[in-house]
C-alpha positions as CSV (number, residue, x, y, z in Angstrom):
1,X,-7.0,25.5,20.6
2,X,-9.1,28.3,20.9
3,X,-12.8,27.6,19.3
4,X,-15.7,30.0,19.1
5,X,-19.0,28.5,19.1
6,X,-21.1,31.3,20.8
7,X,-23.1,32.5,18.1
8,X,-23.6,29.0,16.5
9,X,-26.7,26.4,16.6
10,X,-25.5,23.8,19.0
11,X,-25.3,21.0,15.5
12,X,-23.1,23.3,14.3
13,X,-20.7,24.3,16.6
14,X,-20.5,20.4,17.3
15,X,-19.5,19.9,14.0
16,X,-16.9,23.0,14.3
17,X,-15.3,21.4,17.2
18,X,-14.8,18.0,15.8
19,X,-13.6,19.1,12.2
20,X,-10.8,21.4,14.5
21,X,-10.3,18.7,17.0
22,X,-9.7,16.3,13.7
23,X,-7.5,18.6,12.1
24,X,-5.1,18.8,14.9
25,X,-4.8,15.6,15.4
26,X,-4.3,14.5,12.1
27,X,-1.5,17.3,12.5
28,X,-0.2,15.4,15.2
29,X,-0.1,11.9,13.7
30,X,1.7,13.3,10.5
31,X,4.4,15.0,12.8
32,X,5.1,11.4,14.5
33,X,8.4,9.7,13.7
34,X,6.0,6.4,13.2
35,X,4.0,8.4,10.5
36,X,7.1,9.8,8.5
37,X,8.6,6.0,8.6
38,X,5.6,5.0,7.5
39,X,5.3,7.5,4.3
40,X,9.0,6.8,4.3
41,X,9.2,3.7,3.4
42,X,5.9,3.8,1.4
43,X,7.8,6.0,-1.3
44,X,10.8,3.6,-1.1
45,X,8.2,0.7,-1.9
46,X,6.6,2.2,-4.6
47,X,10.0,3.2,-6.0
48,X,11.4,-0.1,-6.0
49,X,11.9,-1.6,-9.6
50,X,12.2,-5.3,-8.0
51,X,8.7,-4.7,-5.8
52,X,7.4,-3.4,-9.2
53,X,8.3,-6.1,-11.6
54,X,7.4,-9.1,-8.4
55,X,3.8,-7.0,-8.2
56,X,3.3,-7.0,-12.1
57,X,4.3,-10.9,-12.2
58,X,1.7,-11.7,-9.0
59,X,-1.4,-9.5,-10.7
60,X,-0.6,-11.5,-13.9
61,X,-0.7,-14.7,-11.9
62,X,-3.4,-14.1,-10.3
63,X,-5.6,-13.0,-13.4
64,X,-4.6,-16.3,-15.2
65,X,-5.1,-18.2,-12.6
66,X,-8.9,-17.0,-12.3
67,X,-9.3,-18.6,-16.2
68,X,-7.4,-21.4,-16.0
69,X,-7.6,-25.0,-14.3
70,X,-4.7,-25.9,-11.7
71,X,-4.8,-29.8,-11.7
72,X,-1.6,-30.1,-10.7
73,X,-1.0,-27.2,-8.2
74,X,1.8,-25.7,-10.8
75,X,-0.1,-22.3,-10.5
76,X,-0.6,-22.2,-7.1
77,X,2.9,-23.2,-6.5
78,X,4.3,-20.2,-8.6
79,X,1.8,-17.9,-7.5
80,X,3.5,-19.0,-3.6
81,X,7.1,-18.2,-4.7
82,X,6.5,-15.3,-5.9
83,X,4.7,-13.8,-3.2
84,X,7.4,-15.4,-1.1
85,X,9.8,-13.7,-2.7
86,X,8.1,-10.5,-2.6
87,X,7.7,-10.6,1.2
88,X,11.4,-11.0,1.5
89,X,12.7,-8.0,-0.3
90,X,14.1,-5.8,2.2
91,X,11.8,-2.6,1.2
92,X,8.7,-4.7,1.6
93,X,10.2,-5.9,4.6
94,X,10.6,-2.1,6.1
95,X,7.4,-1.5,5.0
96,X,6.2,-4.2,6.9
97,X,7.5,-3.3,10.1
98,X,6.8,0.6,9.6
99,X,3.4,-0.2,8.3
100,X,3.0,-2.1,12.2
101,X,4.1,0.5,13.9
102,X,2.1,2.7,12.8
103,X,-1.1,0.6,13.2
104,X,-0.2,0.3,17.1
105,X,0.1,4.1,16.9
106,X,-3.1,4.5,15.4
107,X,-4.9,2.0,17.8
108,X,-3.1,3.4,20.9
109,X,-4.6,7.1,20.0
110,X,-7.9,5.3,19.0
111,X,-7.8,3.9,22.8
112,X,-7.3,7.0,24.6
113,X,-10.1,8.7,22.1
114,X,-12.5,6.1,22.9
115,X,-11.9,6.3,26.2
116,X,-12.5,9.9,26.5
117,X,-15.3,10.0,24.3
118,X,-17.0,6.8,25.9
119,X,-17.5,4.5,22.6
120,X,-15.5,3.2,20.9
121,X,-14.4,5.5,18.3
122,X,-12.5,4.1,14.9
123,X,-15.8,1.1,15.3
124,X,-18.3,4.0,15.3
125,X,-16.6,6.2,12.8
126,X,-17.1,4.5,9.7
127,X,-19.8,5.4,7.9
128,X,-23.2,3.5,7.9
129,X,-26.2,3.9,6.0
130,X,-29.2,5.5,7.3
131,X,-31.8,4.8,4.7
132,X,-31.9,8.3,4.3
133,X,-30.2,8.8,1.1
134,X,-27.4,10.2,2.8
């Protein structure tokens, strides 16, 4: 990567050589076989006409069982089974699993950033507000 920040204020060429250094690793990440499972079986998940109809039936659940009163646990119960059930389809399943591995691939390249940058990155990458309207 070759970055030219000669003629730039020192803010900005910061900010050039993060937003370049971002970009190729984002390139990276998407190119990993963890990644592509990952968006894999995403698109298989959201495809799925049983993980569609078992989502539909939880929501519903759930918003009922905000308004009503479960005296004898019959709500909680159902709302249990289904998400059971749910859990146990084989797409969700591979989504699981390829949702994990790509979180340890994430927090492994979060490790070796941190390390070379000296904080720890992801923690100090989120946003925060500065009371400065920003």
């Amino acid at each position: 990567m070759n970055i030219q920040t000669d003629n730039l204020p020192p803010p900005q060429a910061v900010e050039m050589i993060a937003a370049q250094a971002a970009q190729k690793l984002g390139e990276i990440l998407q190119a990993t076989p963890e990644f592509q499972a990952f968006l894999t079986a995403l698109k298989r998940l959201n495809q799925d006409v049983k993980v569609q109809r078992l989502s539909s039936e939880i929501q519903a659940r759930q918003r009922a069982f905000q308004w009503s009163v479960d005296s004898d646990g019959s709500h909680t119960r159902e709302l249990a089974r289904l998400e059971q059930e749910f859990e146990t389809l084989p797409v969700v399943i591979d989504y699981r699993r390829a949702e994990n591995e790509a979180r340890q691939l994430f927090q492994a390249v979060d490790a070796i950033v941190s390390r070379e940058a000296g904080v720890a990155f992801a923690q100090n990458a989120q946003r925060s507000s500065c009371g400065c309207g920003g």
